[in-house]
C-alpha positions in Angstrom: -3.1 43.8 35.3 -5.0 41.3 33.5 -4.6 37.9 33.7 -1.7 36.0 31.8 -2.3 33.2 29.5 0.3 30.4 30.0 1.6 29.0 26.8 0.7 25.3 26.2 4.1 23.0 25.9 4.3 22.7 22.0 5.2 18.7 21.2 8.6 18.4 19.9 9.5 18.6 16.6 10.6 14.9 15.5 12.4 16.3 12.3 11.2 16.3 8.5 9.0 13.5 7.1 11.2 11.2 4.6 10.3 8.3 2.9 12.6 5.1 1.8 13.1 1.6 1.3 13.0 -0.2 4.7 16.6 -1.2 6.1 17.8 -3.5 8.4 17.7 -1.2 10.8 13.7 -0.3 10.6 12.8 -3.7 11.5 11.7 -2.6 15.5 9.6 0.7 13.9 8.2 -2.1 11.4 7.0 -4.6 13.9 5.3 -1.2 15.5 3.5 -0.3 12.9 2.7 -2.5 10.5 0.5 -4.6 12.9 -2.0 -2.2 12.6 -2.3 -1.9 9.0 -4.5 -0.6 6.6 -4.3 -3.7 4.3 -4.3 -7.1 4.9 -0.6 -7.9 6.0 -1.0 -6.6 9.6 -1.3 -8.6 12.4 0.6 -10.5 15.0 3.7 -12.0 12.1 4.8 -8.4 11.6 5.2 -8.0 15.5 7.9 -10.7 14.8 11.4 -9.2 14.0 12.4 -12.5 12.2 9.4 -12.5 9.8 10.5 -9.0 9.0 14.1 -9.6 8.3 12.6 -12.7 6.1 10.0 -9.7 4.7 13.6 -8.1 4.0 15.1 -10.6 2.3 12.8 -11.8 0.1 12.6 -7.7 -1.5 15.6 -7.9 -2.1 16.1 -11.4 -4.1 11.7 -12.1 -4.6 10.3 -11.5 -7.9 13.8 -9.9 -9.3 13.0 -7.6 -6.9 9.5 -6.2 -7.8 8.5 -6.2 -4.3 8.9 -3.3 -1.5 8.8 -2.6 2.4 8.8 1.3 2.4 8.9 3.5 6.1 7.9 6.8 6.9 10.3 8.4 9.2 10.0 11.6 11.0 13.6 12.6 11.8 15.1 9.4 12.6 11.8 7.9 13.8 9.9 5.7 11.5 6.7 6.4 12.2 4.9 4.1 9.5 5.6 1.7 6.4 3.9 0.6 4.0 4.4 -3.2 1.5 3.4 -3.1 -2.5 4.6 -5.4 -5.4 3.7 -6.8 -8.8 1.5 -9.4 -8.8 1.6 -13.1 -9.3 1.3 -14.3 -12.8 -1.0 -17.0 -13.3 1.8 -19.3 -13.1 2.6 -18.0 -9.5 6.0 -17.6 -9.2 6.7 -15.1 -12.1 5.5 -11.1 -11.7 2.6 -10.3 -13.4 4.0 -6.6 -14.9 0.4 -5.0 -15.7 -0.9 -5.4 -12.3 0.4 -3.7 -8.9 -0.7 -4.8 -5.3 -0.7 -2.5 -1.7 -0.9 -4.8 0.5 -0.9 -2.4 3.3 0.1 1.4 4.9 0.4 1.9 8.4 1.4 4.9 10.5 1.4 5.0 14.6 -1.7 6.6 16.1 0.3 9.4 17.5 1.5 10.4 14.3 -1.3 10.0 12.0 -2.9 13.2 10.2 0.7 14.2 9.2 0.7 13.2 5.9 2.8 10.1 6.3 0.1 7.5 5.1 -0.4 9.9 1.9 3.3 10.1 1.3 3.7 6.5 2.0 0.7 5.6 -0.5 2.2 8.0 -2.9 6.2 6.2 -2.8 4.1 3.0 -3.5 2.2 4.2 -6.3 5.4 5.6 -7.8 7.3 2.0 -7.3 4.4 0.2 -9.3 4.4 3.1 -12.2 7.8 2.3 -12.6 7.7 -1.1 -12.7 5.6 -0.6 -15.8 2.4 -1.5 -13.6 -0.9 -0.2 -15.5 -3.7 -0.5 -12.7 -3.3 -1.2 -8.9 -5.6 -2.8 -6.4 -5.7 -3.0 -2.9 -7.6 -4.8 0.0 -8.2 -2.5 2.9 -10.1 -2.3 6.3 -13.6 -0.6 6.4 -11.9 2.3 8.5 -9.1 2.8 5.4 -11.8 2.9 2.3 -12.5 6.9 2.8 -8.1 7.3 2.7 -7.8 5.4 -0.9 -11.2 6.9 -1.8 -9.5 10.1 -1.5 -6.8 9.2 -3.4 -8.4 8.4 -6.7 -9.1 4.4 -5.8 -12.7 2.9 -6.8 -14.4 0.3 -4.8 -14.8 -3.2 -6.9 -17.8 -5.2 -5.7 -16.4 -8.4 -4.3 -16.3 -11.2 -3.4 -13.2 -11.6 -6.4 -11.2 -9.3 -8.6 -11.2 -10.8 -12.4 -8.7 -8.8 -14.5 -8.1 -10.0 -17.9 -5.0 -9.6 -19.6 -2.4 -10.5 -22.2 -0.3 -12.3 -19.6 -3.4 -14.2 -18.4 -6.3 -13.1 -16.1 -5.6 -12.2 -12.5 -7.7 -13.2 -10.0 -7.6 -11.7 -6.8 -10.2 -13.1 -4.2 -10.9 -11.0 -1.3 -9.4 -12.3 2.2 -12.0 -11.0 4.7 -15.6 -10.6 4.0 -15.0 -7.0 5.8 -12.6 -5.8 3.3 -13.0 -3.6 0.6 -11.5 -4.7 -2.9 -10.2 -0.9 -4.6 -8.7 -0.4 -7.9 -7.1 2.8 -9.7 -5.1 3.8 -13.0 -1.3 3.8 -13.0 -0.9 6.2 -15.5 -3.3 9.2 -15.9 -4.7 9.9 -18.9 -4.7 6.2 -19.7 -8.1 5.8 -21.6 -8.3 2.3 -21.5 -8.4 2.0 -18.1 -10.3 5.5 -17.3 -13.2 3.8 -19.6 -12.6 0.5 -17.7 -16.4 -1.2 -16.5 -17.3 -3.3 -14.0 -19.3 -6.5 -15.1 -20.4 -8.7 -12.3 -16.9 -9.3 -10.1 -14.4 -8.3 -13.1 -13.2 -5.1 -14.4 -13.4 -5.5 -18.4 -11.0 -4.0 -20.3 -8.4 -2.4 -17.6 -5.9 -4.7 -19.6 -7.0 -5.0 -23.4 -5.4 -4.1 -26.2 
């Protein structure tokens, strides 16, 4: 008789991927993952169950609400999360309604390639579009620029996002001379800002009339 190949263990099945708001009782997958976002907001304060209860809070009564802490859960395991909102008006305390910010996606390194960051990207995307957001920008690490890429976002040339508007123009300046500034459409189809130009550090046009 020939030899017998043993089966490898398979890993267990964690359950179907689902995406939702965050809840109180995320807050310990949070502080796993989002330290080792794609964006800006990881880092050691999201390790910090307190700053994410305050993270919490603030999406529920912040900005009337415009703001959102998203997980990724496989089963009952989150297994990333994600933070988007409106941005600042130039008075900056009001939402700016035109303009959408992900400020970061993170998913653990065990359960990455999975299609949690895509989902989670895609829940964020849909949050902005709804809140009547017409472009979106993010900030993301050099190892994250080939995920938005992917996903329809354009690099901006830094070192500052201009974006002119009927609200007033948004500036965004960019946090860590490593980053990448990105931009894409809301709304497909949307010719003003699918003809949208880059002069110098501003994108002309994504807002006009």
């Amino acid at each position: 008789m020939g030899r017998q190949k043993k089966n490898k263990p398979r890993r267990a099945s964690l359950g179907p991927l689902t995406v939702r708001d965050a809840l109180q009782e995320d807050i310990p997958g949070i502080c796993a993952t989002m330290p080792d976002a794609y964006g800006l907001m990881g880092g050691a304060p999201w390790r910090d169950p307190d700053y994410v209860a305050a993270g919490l809070a603030s999406c529920a009564k912040g900005l009337s609400g415009r703001e959102k802490l998203k997980v990724a859960r496989l089963g009952e395991t989150v297994v990333g999360s994600s933070f988007s909102r409106l941005a600042l008006a130039p008075d900056g305390a009001t939402a700016h309604t035109e303009i959408g910010i992900i400020h970061g996606i993170a998913v653990r390194p065990e359960n990455r390639r999975q299609g949690a960051a895509a989902a989670l990207l895609a829940e964020c995307e849909e949050y902005l579009r709804r809140e009547g957001a017409r472009v979106m920008i993010a900030e993301v690490r050099p190892d994250a620029v080939a995920f938005f890429s992917a996903h329809g976002y354009q690099t901006q040339p830094g070192p500052t996002f201009l974006i002119p508007s009927a609200a007033g123009t948004y500036v965004h300046p960019q946090s860590v001379p490593s980053t990448t500034l990105m931009w894409k459409s809301c709304r497909a189809g949307d010719a003003v800002v699918a003809q949208a130009t880059a002069q110098g550090t501003a994108l002309a046009g994504v807002l006009g009339d």
